[in-house]
Each structure stands twice: as C-alpha cells, then as structure tokens.
LUMTOR-488996 format. One line per field, with one value per atom (N, C-alpha, C): residue in one letter; atom name; x, y, z. Coordinates in pm, whole numbers, padded with zeros to 5 digits. Example, Ala and Ser with C-alpha at 12.3 -4.5 7.8 and 13.67 -1.06 7.14 Angstrom:
<nodes>
r	(a,a,a,s,s,s)
a	(N,CA,C,N,CA,C)
px	(01319,01230,01320,01285,01367,01290)
py	(-00569,-00450,-00330,-00225,-00106,00003)
pz	(00780,00780,00780,00708,00714,00787)
</nodes>
This chain:
<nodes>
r	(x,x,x,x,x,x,x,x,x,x,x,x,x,x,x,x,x,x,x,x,x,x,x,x,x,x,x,x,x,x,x,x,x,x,x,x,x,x,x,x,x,x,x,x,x,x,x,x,x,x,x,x,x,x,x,x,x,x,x,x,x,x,x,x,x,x,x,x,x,x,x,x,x,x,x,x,x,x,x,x,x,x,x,x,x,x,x,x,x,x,x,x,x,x,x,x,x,x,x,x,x,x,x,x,x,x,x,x,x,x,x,x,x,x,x,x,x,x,x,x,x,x,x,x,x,x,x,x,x,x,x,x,x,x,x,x,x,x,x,x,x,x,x,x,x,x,x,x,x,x,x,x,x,x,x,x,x,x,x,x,x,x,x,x,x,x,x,x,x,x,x,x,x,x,x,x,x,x,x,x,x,x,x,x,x,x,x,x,x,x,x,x,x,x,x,x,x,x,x,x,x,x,x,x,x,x,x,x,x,x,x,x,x,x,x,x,x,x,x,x,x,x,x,x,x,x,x,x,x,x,x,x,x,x,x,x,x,x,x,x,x,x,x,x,x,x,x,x,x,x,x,x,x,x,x,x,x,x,x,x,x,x,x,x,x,x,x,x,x,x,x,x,x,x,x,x,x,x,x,x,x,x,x,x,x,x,x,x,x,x,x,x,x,x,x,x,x,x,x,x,x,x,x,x,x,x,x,x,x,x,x,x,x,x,x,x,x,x,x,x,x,x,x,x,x,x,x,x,x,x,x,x,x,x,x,x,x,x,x,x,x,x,x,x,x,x,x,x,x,x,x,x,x,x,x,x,x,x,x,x,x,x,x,x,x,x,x,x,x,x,x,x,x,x,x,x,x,x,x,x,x,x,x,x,x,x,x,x,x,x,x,x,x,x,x,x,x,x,x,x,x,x,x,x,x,x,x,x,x,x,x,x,x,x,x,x,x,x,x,x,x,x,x,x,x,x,x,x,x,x,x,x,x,x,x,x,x,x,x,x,x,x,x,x,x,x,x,x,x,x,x,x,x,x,x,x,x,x,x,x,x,x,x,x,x,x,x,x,x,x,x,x,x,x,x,x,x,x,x,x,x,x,x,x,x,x,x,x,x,x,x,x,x,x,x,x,x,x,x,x,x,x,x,x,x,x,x,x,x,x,x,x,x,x,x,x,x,x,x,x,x,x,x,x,x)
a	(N,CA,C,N,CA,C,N,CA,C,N,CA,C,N,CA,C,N,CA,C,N,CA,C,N,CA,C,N,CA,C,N,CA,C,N,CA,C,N,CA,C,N,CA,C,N,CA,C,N,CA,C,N,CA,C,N,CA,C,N,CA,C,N,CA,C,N,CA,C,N,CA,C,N,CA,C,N,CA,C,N,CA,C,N,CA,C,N,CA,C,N,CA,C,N,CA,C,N,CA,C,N,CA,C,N,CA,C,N,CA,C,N,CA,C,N,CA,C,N,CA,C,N,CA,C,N,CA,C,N,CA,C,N,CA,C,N,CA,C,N,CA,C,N,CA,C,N,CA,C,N,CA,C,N,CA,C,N,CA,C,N,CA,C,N,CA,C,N,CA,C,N,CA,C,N,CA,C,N,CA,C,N,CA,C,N,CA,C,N,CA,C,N,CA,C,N,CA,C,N,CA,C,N,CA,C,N,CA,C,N,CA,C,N,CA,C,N,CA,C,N,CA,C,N,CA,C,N,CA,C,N,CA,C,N,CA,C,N,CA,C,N,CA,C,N,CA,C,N,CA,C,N,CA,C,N,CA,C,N,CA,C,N,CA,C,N,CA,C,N,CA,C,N,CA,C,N,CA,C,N,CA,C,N,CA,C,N,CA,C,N,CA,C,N,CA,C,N,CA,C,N,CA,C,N,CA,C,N,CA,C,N,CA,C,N,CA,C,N,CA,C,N,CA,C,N,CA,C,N,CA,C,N,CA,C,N,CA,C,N,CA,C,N,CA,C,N,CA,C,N,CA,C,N,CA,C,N,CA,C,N,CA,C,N,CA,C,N,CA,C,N,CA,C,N,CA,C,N,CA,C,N,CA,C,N,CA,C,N,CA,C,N,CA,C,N,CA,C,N,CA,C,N,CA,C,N,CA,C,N,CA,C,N,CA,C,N,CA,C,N,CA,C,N,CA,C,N,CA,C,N,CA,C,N,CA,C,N,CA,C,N,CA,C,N,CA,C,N,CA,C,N,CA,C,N,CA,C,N,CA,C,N,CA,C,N,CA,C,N,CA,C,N,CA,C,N,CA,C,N,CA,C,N,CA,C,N,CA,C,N,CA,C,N,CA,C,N,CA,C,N,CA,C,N,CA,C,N,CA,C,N,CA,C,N,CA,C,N,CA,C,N,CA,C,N,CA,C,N,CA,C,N,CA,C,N,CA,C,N,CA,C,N,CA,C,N,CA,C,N,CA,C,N,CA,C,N,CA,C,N,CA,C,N,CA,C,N,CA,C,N,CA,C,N,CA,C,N,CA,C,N,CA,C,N,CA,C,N,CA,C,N,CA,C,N,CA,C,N,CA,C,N,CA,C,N,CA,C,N,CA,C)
px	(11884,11746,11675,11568,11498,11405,11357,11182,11123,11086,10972,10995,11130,11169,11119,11160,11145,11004,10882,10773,10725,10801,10788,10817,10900,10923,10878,10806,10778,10632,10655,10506,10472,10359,10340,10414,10497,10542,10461,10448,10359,10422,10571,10629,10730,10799,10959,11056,11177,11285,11316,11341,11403,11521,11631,11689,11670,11765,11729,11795,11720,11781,11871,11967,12089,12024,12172,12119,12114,12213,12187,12111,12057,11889,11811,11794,11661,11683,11800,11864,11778,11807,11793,11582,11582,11390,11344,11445,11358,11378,11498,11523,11429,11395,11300,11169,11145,10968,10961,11090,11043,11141,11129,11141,11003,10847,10710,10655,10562,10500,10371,10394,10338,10207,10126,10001,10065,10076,10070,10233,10343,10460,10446,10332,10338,10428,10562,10625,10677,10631,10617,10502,10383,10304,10274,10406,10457,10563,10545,10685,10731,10825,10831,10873,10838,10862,10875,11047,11086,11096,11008,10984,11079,11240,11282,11294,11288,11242,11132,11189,11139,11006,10994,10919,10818,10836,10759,10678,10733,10660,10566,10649,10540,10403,10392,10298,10201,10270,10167,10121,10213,10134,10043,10049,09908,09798,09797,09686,09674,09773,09692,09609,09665,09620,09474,09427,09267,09188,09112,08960,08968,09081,09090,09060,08993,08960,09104,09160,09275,09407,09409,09536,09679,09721,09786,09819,09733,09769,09878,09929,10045,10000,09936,09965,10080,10194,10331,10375,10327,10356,10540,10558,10731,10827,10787,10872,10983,11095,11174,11182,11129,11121,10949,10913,10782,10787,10722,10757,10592,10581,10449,10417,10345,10339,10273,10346,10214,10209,10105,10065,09966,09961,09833,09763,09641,09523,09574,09517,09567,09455,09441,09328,09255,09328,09228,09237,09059,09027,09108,09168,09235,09352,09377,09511,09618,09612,09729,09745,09640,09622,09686,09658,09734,09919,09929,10020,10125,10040,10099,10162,10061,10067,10164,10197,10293,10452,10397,10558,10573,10531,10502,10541,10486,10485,10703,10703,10841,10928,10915,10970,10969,10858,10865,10934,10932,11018,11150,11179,11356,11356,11295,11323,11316,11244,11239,11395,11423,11584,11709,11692,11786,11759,11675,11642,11591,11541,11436,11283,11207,11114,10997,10863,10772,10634,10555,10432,10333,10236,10133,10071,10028,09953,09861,09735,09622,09603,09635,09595,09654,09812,09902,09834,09796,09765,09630,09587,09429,09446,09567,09623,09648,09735,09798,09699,09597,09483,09385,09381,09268,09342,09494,09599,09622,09620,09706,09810,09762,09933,10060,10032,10099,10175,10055,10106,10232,10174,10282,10380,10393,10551,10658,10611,10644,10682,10609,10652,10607,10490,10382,10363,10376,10384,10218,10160,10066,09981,09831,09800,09782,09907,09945,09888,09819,09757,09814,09795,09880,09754,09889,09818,09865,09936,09982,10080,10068,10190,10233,10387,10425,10541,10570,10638,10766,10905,10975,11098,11188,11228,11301,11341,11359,11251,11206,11119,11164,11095,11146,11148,11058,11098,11112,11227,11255,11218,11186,11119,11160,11252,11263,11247,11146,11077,11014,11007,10952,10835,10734,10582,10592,10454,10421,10350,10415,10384,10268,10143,10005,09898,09812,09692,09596,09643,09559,09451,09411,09304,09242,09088,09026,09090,09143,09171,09053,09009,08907,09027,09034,09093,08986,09011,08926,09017,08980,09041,08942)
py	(08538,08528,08429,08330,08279,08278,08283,08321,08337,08227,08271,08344,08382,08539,08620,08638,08763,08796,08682,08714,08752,08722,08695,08904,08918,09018,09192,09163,09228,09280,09398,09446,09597,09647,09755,09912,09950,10067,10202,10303,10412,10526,10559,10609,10598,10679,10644,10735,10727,10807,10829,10962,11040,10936,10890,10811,10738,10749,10657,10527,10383,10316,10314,10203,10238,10171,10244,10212,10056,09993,09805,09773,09824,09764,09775,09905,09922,09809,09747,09698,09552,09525,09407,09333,09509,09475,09451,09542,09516,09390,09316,09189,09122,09142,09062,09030,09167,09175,09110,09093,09011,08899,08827,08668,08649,08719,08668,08624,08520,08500,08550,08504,08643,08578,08560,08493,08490,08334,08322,08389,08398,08416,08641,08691,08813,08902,08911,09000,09139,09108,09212,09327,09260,09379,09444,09437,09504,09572,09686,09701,09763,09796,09860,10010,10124,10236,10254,10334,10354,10498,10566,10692,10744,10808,10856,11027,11135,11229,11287,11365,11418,11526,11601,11649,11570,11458,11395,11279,11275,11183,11306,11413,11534,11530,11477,11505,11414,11279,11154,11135,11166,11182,11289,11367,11475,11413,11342,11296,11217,11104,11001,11008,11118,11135,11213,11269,11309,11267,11320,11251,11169,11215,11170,11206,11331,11442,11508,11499,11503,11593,11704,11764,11700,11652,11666,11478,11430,11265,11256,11141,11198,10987,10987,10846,10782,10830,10794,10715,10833,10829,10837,10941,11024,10910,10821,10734,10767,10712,10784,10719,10625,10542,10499,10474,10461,10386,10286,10191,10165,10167,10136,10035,09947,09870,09900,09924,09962,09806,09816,09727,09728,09691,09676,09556,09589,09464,09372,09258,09101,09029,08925,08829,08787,08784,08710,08874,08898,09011,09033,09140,09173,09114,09052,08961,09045,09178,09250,09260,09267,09277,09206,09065,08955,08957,08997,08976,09094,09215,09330,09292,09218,09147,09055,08989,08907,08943,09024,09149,09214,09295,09376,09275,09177,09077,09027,09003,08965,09052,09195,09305,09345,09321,09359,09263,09081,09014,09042,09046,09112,09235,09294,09442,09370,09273,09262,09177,09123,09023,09099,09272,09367,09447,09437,09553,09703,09634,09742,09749,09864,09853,09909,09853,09890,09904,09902,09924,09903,09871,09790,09910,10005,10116,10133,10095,10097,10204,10386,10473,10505,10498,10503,10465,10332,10283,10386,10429,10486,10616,10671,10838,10787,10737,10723,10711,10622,10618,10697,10790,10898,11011,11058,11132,11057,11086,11039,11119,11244,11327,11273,11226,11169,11045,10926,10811,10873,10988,11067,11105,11131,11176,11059,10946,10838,10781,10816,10736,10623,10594,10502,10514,10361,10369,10388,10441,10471,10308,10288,10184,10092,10154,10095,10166,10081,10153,10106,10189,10074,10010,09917,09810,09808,09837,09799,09911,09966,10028,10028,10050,10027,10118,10148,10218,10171,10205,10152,10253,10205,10289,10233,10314,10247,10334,10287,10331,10416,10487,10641,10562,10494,10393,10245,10217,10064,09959,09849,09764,09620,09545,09447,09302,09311,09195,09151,09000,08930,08900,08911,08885,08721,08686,08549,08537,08352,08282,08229,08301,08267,08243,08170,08229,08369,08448,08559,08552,08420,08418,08270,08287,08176,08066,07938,07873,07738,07686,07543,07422,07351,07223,07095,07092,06975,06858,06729,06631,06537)
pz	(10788,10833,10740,10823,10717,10680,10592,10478,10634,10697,10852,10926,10963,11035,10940,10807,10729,10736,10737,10729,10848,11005,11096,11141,11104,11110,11021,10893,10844,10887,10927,10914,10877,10903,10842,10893,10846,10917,10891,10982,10919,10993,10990,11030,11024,10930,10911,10913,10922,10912,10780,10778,10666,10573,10624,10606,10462,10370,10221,10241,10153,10153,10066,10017,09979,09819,09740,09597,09557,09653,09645,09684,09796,09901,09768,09709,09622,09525,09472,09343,09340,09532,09557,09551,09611,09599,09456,09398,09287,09197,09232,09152,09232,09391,09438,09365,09329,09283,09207,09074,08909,08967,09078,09124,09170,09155,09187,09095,09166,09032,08988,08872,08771,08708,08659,08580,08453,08381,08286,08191,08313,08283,08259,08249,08195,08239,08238,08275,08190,08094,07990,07975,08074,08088,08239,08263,08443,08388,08509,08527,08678,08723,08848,08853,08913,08974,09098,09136,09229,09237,09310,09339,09464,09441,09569,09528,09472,09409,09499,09667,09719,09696,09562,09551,09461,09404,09354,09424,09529,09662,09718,09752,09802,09754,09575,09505,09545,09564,09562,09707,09833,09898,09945,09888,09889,09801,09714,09652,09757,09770,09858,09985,10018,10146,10123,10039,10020,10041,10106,10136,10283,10369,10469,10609,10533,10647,10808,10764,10824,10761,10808,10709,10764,10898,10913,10861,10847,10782,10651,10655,10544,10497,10394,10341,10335,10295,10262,10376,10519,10608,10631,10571,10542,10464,10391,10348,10258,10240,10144,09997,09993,09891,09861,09726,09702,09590,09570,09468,09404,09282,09228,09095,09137,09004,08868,08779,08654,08598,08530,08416,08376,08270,08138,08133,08097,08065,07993,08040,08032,08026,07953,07896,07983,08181,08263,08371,08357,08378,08565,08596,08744,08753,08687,08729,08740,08715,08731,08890,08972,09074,09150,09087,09209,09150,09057,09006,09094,09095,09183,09318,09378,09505,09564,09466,09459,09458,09379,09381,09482,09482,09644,09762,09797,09890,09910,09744,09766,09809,09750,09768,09883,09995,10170,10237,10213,10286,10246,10098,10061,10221,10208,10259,10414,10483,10603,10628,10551,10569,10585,10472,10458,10586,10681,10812,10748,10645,10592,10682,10679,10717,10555,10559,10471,10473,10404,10408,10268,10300,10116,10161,10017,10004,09939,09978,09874,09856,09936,09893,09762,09792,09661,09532,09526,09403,09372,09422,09395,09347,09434,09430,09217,09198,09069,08972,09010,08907,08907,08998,08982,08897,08917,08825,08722,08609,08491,08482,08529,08548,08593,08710,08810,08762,08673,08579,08497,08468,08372,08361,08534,08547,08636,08675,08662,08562,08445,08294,08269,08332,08297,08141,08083,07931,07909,07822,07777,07755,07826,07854,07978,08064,08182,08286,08378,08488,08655,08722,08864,08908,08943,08998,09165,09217,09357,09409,09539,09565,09694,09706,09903,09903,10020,10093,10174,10146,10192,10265,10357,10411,10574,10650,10816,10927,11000,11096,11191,11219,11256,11413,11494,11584,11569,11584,11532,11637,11575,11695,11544,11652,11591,11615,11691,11728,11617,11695,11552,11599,11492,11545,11651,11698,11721,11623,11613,11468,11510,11504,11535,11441,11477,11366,11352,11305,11263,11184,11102,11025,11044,11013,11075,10970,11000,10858,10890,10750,10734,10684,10711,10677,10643,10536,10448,10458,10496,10468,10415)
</nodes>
C-alpha cells in the first residue's frame, strides 16, 4: 500500500472487535511513532504507552467516558489496544502537543497499511490528566503529563474502502 492509500484509508473507528493486534503490529506502531517528527529532535522527553491490560483499559475508559451523559457510551469504544503519549515540559510552550500528533498520526497510517483499524482520542488524553492515579499505573515518569492518545484495534464492522481523495478543508493558495 502506498502513504495515499494508507491515508486514504485510515479513518476513525468507534467500534471494534475484541480481537488483539499482534505483538509485531504493536512493535511496528510503535517504531512508527519515534519515526515523527519531533520539535527540536526531543525524543527524550516522550515516551509511548501501550495499554492492552483489560482491566486497566476498563479503568480509562470509564474516566473517559464521564461527563457524557450517557452510561451506555464507552470512549474506548471496546478497543483492545490503547496507546498514550506522555511527555514533559519543553522550552517552546505546547509543543508536546504537536509533537503527540505527529506520533499518533504515524502510528494510524502504520496501522492503516497493516489492516489495522484506529482512532485519535481526545477524551483519553483528558481522562489521564484529570487522574494522576491513572498516570500512575501506566508509569508515567514523574513530571510527564499526556499529551495525545488513540485507539487501536480491527473494526467490529470492516469496511475497506478507501476514502475519496477530496477536499475536506477549505484550502487558500498564495502565489
């Protein structure tokens, strides 16, 4: 597949099968994520968490899912895999942010090339920073806060069409 299928094909899943990915799929996302780029080379103040520890996903998506007025909503949305970025403050204020993004980003096209399916979780990241518990039992080094989190896994209905390569966003062209 190439980079424009993968992107072509990746989108948000919110519904997945029980199903784990395999211990090379995960091996592979995660060499994906530290191939992004990073601000200012910082790869020393990232790191990645791969949450497959059924009762410890139980945990995060019950936080995440709060405040949604909905009991039966599940943030995770049953994923079997949960991946979260920590990192620590850095000289150019948020940059962990884009830096998260970037990772994440690589880590869903890896996953769209492998016939993975995924998902970007802003509740996740929010669930983690309102718990420090939660930072805690992840093993967030002391300092480190998340920055980004997604959901990975196969779709409980698979659909493998590839988007149309359209414009979804208004773009300006300066010449």
């Amino acid at each position: 597949m190439n980079t424009f299928d993968a992107i072509r094909r990746r989108k948000s899943t919110r519904a997945f099968a029980p199903r784990q990915i395999s211990d090379e799929a995960l091996e592979r996302l995660i060499v994906a994520g530290g191939l992004a780029a990073v601000g200012m080379a910082g790869f020393d103040s990232l790191r990645i968490f791969a949450v497959q520890n059924p009762e410890l996903l139980k945990e995060i998506d019950e936080e995440a899912s709060k405040g949604f007025g909905n009991p039966q909503y599940h943030a995770l949305y049953g994923a079997p895999t949960f991946i979260a970025i920590a990192a620590k403050p850095r000289p150019l204020p948020n940059i962990e942010l884009t830096d998260s993004g970037c990772i994440i980003e690589n880590m869903m096209l890896a996953a769209a090339e492998l016939g993975i399916d995924s998902i970007y979780l802003w509740t996740g990241m929010n669930a983690l920073n309102r718990r420090p518990d939660l930072r805690d039992k992840l093993g967030f080094p002391e300092g480190f806060t998340c920055a980004g989190t997604a959901a990975f896994g196969y779709a409980a209905k698979p659909d493998e069409k590839l988007r149309e390569p359209v414009r979804r966003i208004q773009a300006v062209i300066l010449r």
